[in-house]
C-alpha positions as CSV (number, residue, x, y, z in Angstrom):
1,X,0.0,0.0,0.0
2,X,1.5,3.1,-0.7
3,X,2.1,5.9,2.2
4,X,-0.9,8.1,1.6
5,X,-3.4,5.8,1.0
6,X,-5.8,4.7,3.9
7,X,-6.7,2.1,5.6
8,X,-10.6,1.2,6.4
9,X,-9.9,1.5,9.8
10,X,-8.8,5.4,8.9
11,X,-12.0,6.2,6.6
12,X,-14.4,4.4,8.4
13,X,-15.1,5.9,11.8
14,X,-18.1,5.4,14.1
15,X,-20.6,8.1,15.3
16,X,-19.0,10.8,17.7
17,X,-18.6,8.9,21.2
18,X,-21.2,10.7,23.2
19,X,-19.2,11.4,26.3
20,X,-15.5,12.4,25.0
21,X,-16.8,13.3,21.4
22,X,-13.9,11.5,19.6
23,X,-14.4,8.9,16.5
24,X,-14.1,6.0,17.5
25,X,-12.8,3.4,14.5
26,X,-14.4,0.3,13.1
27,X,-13.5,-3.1,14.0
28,X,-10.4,-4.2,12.6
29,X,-10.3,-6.0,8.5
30,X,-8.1,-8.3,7.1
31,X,-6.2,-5.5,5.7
32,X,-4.8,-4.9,9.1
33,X,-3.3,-7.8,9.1
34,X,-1.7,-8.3,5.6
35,X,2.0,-9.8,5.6
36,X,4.1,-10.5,2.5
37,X,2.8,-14.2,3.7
38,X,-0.2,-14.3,4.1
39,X,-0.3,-12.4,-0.1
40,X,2.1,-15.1,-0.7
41,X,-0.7,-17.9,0.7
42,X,-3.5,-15.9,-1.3
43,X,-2.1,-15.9,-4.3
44,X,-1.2,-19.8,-4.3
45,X,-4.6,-20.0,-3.1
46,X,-5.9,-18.2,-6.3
47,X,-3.4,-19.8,-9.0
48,X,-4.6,-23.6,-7.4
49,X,-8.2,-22.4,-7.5
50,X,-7.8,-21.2,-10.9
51,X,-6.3,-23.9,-12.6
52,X,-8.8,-25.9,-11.1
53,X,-11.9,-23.8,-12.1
54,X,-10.1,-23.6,-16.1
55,X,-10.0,-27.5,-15.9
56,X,-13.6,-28.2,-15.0
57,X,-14.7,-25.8,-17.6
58,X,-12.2,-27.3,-20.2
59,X,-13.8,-30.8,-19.9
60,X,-17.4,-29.4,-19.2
61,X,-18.1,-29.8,-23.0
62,X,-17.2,-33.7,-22.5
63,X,-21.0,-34.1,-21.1
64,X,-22.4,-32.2,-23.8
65,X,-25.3,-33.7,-26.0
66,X,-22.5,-32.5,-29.1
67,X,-20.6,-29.8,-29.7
68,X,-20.4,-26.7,-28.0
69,X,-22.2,-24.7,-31.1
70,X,-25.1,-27.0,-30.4
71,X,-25.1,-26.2,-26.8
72,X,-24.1,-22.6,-26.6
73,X,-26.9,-21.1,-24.1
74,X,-24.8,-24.2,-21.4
75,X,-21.6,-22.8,-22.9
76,X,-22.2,-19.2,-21.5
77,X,-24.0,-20.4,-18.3
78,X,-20.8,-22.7,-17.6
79,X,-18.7,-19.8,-18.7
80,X,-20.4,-17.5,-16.0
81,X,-20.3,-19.6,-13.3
82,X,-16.3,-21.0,-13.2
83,X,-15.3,-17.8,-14.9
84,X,-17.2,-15.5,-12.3
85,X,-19.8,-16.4,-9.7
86,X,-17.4,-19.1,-7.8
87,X,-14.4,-17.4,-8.1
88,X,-16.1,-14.0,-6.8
89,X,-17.6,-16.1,-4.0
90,X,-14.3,-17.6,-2.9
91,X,-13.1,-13.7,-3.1
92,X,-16.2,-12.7,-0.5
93,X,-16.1,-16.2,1.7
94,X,-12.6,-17.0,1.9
95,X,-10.8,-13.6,1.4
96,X,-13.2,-11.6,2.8
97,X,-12.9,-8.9,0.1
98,X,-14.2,-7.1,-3.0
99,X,-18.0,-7.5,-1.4
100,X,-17.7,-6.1,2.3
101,X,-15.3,-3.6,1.6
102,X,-16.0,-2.6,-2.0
103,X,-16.5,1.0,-0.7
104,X,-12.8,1.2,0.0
105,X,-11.5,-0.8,-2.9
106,X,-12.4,1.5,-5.2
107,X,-10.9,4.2,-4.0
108,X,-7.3,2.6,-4.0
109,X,-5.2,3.2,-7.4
110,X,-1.7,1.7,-6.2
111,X,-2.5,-1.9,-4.8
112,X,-3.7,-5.4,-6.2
113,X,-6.7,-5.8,-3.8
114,X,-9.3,-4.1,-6.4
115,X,-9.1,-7.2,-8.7
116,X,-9.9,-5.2,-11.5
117,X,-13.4,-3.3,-10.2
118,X,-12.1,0.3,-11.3
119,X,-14.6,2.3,-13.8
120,X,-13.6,5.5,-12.9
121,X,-11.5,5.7,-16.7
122,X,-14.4,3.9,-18.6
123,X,-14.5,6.5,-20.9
124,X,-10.8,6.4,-21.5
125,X,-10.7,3.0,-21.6
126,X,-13.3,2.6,-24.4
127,X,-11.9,5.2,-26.6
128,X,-8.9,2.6,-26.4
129,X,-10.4,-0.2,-27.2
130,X,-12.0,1.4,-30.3
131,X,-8.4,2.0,-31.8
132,X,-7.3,-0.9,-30.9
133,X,-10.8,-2.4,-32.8
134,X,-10.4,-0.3,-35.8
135,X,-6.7,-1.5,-36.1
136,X,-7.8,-5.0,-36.4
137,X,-10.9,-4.6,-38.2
138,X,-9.0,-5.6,-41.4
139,X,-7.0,-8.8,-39.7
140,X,-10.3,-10.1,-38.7
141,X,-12.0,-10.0,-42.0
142,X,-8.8,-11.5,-44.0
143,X,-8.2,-14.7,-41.3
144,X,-12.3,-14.8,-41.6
145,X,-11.9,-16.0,-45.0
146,X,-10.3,-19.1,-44.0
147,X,-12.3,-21.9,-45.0
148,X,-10.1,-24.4,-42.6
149,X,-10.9,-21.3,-39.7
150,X,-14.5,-21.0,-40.7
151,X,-14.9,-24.6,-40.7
152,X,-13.9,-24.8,-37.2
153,X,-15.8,-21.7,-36.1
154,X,-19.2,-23.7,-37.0
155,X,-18.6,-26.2,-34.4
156,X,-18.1,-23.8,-32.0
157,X,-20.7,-20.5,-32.1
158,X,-24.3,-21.7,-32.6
159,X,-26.5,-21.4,-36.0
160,X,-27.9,-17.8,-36.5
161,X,-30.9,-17.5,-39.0
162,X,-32.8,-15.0,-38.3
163,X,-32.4,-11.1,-36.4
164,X,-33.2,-12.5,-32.8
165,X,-30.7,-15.2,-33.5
166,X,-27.9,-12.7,-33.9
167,X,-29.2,-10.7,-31.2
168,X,-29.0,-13.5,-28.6
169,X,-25.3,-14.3,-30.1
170,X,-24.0,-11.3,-29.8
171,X,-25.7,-10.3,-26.5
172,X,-24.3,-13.6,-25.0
173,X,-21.0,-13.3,-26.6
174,X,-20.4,-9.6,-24.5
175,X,-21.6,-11.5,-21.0
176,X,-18.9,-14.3,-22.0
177,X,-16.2,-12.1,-22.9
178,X,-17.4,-9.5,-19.2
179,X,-16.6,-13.3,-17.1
180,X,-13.8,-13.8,-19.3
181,X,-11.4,-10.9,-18.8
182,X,-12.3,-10.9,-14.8
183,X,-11.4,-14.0,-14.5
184,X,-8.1,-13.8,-16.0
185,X,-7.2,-9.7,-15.8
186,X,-9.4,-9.0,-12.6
187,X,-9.0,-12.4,-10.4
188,X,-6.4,-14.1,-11.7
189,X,-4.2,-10.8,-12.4
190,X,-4.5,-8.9,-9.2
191,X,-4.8,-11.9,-6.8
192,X,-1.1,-13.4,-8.2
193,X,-0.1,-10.3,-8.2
194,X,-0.6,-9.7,-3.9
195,X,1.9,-12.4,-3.2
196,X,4.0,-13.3,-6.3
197,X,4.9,-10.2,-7.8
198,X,3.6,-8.0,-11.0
199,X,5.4,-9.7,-13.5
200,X,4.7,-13.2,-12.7
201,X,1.2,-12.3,-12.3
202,X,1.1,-11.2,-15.4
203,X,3.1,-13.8,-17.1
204,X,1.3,-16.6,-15.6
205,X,-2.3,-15.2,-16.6
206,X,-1.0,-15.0,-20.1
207,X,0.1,-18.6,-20.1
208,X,-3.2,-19.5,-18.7
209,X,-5.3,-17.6,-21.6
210,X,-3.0,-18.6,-24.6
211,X,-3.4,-22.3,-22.5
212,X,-7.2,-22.1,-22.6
213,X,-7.7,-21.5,-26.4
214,X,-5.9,-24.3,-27.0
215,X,-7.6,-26.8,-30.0
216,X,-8.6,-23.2,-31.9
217,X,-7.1,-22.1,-35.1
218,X,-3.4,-22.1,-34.5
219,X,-2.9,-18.2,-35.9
220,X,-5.3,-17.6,-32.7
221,X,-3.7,-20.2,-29.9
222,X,-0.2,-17.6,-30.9
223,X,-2.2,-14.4,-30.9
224,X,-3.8,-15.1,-27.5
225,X,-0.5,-15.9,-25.6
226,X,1.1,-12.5,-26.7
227,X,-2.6,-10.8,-26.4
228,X,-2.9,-12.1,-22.6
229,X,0.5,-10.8,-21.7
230,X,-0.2,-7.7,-23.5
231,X,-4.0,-6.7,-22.0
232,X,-2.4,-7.9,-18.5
233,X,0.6,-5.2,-18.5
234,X,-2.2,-3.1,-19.8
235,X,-5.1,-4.0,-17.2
236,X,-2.1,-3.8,-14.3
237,X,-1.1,-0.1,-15.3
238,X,-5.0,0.5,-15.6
239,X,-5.9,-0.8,-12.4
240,X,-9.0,-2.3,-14.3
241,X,-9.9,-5.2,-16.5
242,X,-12.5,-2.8,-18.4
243,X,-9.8,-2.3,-21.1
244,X,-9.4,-6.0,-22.0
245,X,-13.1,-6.4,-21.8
246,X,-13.7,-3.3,-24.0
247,X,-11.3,-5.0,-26.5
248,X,-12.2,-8.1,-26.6
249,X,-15.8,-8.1,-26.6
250,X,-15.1,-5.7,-29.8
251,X,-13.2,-7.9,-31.3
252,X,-14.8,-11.0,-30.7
253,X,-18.0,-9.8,-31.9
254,X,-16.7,-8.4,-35.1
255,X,-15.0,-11.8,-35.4
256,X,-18.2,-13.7,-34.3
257,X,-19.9,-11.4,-37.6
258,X,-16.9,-11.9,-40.3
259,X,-17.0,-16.1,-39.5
260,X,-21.0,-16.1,-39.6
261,X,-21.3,-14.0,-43.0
């Protein structure tokens, strides 16, 4: 934490104490008692949880009734929940943070503990991802044309024939892409990074993205190992994941278009 940020226990304060008229504080948080160890035992705790969570959700297609392209709806529900919902609940049950003292998160600009919940640059952030979008526009559309890349693409997204078809693809593919980056540039990023350091955070939640594209085109199993190290330096010096969710929701819906047309 750097020296003139505050603590809870320095923001919070109780009511005026009726007979001295001082503040008194709130009960102490985990915060007060952070030690390079115990970041150290949180962040093995996240990179075990994590490579857990990525495993389930590798072989969840294995009880699918077919591919994933015929089961897309399970896809993003299964997405959601190891991507998001029980990695946020381990944050809140086993951490103690992000939920109970999300009023104080946000407000810090120099530490991991924020996983990634910063908006305050959204705007910045978006006009970002729109350059970045515009600049790839015309990579998209020429790997698009690959039949082999095509042919792979229709195992994977679902048919779309008609308007509420595309609308319910491209809706679903924004929620996927939102659980997506937090799990790998909110809760992955920022919890390695409390007790093994900002590089190996952000090398190891690269390895882990390129890692989970594996058995896609091989042009995009390359792009996504240099992409995760990229949007991690990028989400770190951001203190958000809102940049690599901006981006990649932009580009995987233009992609999701150029494969489908």
């Amino acid at each position: 934490m750097m020296p003139d940020e505050k603590t809870p226990r320095e923001i919070e304060t109780l009511p005026d104490n009726a007979q001295n008229g001082e503040q008194m504080p709130v009960e102490a948080t985990w915060e007060e008692d952070e030690t390079a160890a115990t970041g150290l035992l949180r962040a093995l705790f996240v990179l075990v949880c994590s490579g857990l969570l990525l495993w389930a959700q590798w072989r969840a297609p294995e009880s699918f009734d077919g591919p994933i392209s015929q089961n897309w709806s399970r896809w993003v529900w299964t997405s959601v929940v190891f991507n998001f919902v029980l990695p946020l609940g381990i944050l809140h049950l086993f951490f103690g943070q992000i939920l109970a003292h999300q009023s104080w998160l946000k407000d810090q600009k120099h530490n991991a503990w924020t996983y990634g919940w910063r908006f305050a640059d959204w705007k910045k952030h978006l006009k970002l991802s729109a350059i970045v979008w515009a600049l790839s526009v015309p990579v998209l559309f020429y790997f698009s044309r690959d039949a082999g890349i095509r042919a792979d693409y229709a195992t994977y997204l679902p048919p779309v024939n008609t308007p509420l078809d595309w609308t319910v693809l491209l809706f679903s593919l924004v929620i996927y892409m939102f659980v997506w980056e937090w799990f790998f540039r909110g809760w992955m990023l920022f919890g390695l990074a409390q007790g093994l350091g900002v590089m190996a955070a952000i090398a190891i939640q690269g390895a882990a993205f390129g890692l989970a594209h594996w058995g896609k085109p091989d042009i995009e199993i390359i792009g996504s190992f240099a992409g995760g190290l990229i949007l991690g330096a990028l989400c770190w010096r951001e203190k958000s994941f809102l940049p690599a969710f901006f981006i990649h929701a932009l580009v995987h819906v233009t992609w999701a278009i150029f494969v489908k047309i």
